[in-house]
C-alpha distance (Angstrom), angle and dihedral (degrees) to the residues before:
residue distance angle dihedral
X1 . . .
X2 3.81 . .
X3 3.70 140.3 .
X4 3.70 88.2 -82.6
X5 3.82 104.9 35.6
X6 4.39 84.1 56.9
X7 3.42 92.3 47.6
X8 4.04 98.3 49.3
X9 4.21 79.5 46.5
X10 3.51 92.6 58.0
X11 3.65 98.1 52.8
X12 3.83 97.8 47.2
X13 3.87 80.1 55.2
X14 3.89 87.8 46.1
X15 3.66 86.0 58.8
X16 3.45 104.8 49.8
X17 3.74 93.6 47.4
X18 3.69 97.8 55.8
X19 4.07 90.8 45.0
X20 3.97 79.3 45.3
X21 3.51 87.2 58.4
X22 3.76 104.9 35.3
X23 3.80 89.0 54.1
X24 3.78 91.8 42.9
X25 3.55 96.0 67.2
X26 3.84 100.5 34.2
X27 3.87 95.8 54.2
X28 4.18 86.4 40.0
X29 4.03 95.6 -123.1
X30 3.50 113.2 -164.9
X31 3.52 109.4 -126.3
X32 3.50 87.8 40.6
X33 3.88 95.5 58.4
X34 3.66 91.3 42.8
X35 3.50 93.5 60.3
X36 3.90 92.4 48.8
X37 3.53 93.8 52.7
X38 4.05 98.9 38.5
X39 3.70 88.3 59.9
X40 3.80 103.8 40.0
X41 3.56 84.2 41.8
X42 4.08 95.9 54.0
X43 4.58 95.0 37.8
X44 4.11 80.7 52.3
X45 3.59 100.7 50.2
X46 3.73 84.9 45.7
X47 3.74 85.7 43.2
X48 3.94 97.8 64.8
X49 3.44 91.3 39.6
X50 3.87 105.1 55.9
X51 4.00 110.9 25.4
X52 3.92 87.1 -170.4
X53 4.13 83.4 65.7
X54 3.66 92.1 71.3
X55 3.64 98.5 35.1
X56 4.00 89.1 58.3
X57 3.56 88.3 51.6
X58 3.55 99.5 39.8
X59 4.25 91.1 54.0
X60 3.78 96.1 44.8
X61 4.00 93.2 49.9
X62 3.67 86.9 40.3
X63 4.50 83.9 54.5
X64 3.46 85.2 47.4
X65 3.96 105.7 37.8
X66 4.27 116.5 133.5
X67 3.47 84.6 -118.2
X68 4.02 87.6 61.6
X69 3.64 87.0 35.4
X70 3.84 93.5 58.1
X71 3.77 92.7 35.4
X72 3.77 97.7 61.1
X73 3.79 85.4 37.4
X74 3.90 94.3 68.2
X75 3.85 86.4 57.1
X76 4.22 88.0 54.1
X77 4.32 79.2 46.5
X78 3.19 94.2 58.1
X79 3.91 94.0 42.2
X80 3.31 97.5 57.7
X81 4.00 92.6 44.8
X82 3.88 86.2 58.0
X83 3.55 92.3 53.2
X84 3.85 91.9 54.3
X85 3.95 92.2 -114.3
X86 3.96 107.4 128.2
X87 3.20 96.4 156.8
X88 4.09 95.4 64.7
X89 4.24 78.9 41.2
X90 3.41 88.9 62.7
X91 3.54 100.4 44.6
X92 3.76 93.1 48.8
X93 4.01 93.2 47.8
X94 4.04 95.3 43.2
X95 4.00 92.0 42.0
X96 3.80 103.1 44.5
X97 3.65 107.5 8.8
X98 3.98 91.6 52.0
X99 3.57 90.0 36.0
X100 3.86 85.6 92.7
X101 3.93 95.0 55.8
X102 3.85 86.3 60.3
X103 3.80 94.3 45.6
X104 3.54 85.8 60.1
X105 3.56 97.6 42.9
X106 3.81 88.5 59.1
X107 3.30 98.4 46.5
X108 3.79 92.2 51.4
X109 3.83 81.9 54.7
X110 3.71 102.3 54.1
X111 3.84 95.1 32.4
X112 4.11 90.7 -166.1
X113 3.84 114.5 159.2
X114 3.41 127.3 -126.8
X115 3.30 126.6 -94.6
X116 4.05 118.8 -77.7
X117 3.80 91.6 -138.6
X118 4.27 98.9 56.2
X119 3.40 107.7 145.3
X120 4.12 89.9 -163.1
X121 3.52 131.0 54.6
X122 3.73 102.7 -100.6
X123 4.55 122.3 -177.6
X124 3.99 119.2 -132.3
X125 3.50 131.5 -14.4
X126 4.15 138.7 -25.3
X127 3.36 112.1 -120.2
X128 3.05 122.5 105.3
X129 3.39 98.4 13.1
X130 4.05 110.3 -124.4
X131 3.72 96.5 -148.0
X132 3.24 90.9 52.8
X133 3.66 93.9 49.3
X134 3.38 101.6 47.8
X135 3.76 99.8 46.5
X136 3.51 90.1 63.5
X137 3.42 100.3 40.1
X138 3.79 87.0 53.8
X139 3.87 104.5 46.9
X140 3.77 86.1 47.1
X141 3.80 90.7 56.0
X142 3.09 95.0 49.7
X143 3.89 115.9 39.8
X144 4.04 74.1 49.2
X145 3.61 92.4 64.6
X146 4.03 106.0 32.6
X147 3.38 107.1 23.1
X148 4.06 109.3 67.6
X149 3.80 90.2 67.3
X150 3.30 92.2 50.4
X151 3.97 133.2 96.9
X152 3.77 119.2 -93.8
X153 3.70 96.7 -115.7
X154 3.76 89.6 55.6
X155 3.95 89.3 43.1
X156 3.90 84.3 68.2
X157 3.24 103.4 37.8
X158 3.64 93.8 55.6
X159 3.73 94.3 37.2
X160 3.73 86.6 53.8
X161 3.82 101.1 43.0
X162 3.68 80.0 48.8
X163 3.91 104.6 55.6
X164 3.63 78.8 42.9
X165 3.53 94.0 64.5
X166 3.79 104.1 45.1
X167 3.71 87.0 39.4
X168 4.07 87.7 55.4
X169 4.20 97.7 36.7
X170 4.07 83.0 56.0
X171 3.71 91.9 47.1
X172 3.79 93.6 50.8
X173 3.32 96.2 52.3
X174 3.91 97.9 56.1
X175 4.11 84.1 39.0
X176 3.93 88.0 60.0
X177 4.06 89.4 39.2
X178 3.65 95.9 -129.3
X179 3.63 89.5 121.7
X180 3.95 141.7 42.4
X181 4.27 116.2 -126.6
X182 3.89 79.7 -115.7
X183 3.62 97.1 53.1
X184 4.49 86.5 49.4
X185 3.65 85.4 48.0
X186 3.71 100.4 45.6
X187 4.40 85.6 48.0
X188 3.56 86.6 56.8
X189 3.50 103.0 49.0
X190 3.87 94.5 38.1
X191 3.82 87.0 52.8
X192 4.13 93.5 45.5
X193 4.10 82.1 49.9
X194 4.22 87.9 50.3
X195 3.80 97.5 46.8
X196 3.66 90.0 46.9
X197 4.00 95.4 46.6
X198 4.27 87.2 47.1
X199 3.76 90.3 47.9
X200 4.16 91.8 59.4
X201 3.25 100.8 29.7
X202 3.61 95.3 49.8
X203 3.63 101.9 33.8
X204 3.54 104.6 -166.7
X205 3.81 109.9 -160.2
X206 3.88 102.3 -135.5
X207 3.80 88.2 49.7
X208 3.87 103.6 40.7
X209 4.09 89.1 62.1
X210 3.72 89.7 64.3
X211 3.64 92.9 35.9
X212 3.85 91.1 56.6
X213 3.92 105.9 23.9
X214 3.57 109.4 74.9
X215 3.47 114.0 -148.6
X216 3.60 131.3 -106.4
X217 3.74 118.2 -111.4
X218 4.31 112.2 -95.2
X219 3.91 85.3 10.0
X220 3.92 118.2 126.2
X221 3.84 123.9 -159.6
C-alpha cells in the first residue's frame, strides 16, 4: 500500500473511532464507562494527594494550549507569506488556525459536560477534547511541511519529540480530570480526520510530492 492508500486507511479508522466514541458515551457502554471512570478516578486520587501532579500538568498543557498552538502559528503564516509560498500559508491557516472553529463545532454537537471532579478551571464542553485535537492537528501540519527536506536524524527526533507531545497534552488532560479517555481519543482521531481532509483538499504542491511519491529505498529527502 502506498503513501496515499495508508493515509486514506487511517482516516476511515479515524472515523470510526470517534463515532466509536461518541456513541460509547451517549448509549452508556460498559467498557466504555469503566474506562472513563478508572482513569479519572486513579489521576484524582493522585490529584489530592500530590498538588505538584496537577501543576505539572497544568504548565505543560498550558505550553502546549491551541491558543499557543495558533499563536506561534501566525508567526509560521507570516513566514511563509514572506517567502512567496501561499499555498503552504494557506494550508497552515485553514489546518491549524481553523482547527478551533471545528473543535467548537463538535463540541456543540456532543454537548457532554465536563467532568465533576476537574481539578482546573476548564471553558465549554468535553467532547472532543480540544487539546487533544489541536495537538495533533498541529504536529501533523507541521512535520508535513518542514520535515521531508530535512535529515533523517532530525526526521526522528522531531517525529519523536512530537508523538511525545500529543501523547503527553492527552495525558494531562485526563491527569487534571477535565477530560474523559473518550473525549482524548475522540480529539485525536477528529484531528487525524482534519489534517487528512486539509491535505487533499488543499493540495499544497511542495507537500503533495512527498505525499504521493514514495520514496526510494536508502534515499533521503
Amino acid at each position: 500500500m502506498n503513501a496515499s492508500g495508508r493515509r486514506a486507511a487511517l482516516a476511515a479508522l479515524a472515523v470510526v473511532l470517534y463515532a466509536t466514541m461518541w456513541l460509547g458515551w451517549v448509549l452508556n457502554w460498559s467498557w466504555l464507562v469503566t474506562a472513563d471512570t478508572s482513569t479519572l478516578d486513579a489521576a484524582h486520587r493522585v490529584g489530592v494527594e500530590h498538588h505538584a501532579w496537577v501543576t505539572f500538568w497544568n504548565a505543560l498543557c498550558t505550553v502546549f494550549s491551541p491558543a499557543v498552538i495558533r499563536l506561534l502559528t501566525l508567526g509560521l503564516i507570516a513566514y511563509e507569506l514572506v517567502r512567496r509560498r501561499p499555498r503552504i500559508a494557506l494550508f497552515l491557516f485553514a489546518s491549524i488556525e481553523l482547527s478551533g472553529l471545528l473543535t467548537q463545532g463538535a463540541k456543540f454537537l456532543a454537548d457532554r459536560p465536563r467532568p465533576d471532579t476537574a481539578a482546573v478551571y476548564a471553558s465549554s464542553t468535553s467532547f472532543p477534547s480540544g487539546h487533544a485535537l489541536g495537538t495533533m492537528v498541529a504536529v501533523l501540519v507541521l512535520a508535513a511541511v518542514y520535515l521531508p527536506t530535512q535529515g533523517r536524524a532530525v526526521r526522528v527526533a522531531a517525529t519523536v519529540a512530537g508523538t511525545l507531545v500529543v501523547v503527553c497534552v492527552g495525558v494531562g488532560r485526563v491527569a487534571l480530570n477535565v477530560h474523559h479517555l473518550s473525549d482524548i481519543v475522540a480529539g485525536w482521531a477528529l484531528g487525524y480526520l482534519y489534517f487528512t481532509i486539509c491535505l487533499w483538499v488543499l493540495r499544497p504542491p511542495l507537500l503533495m510530492a512527498t505525499v504521493e511519491t514514495p520514496e526510494a529505498p536508502g534515499t533521503e529527502r
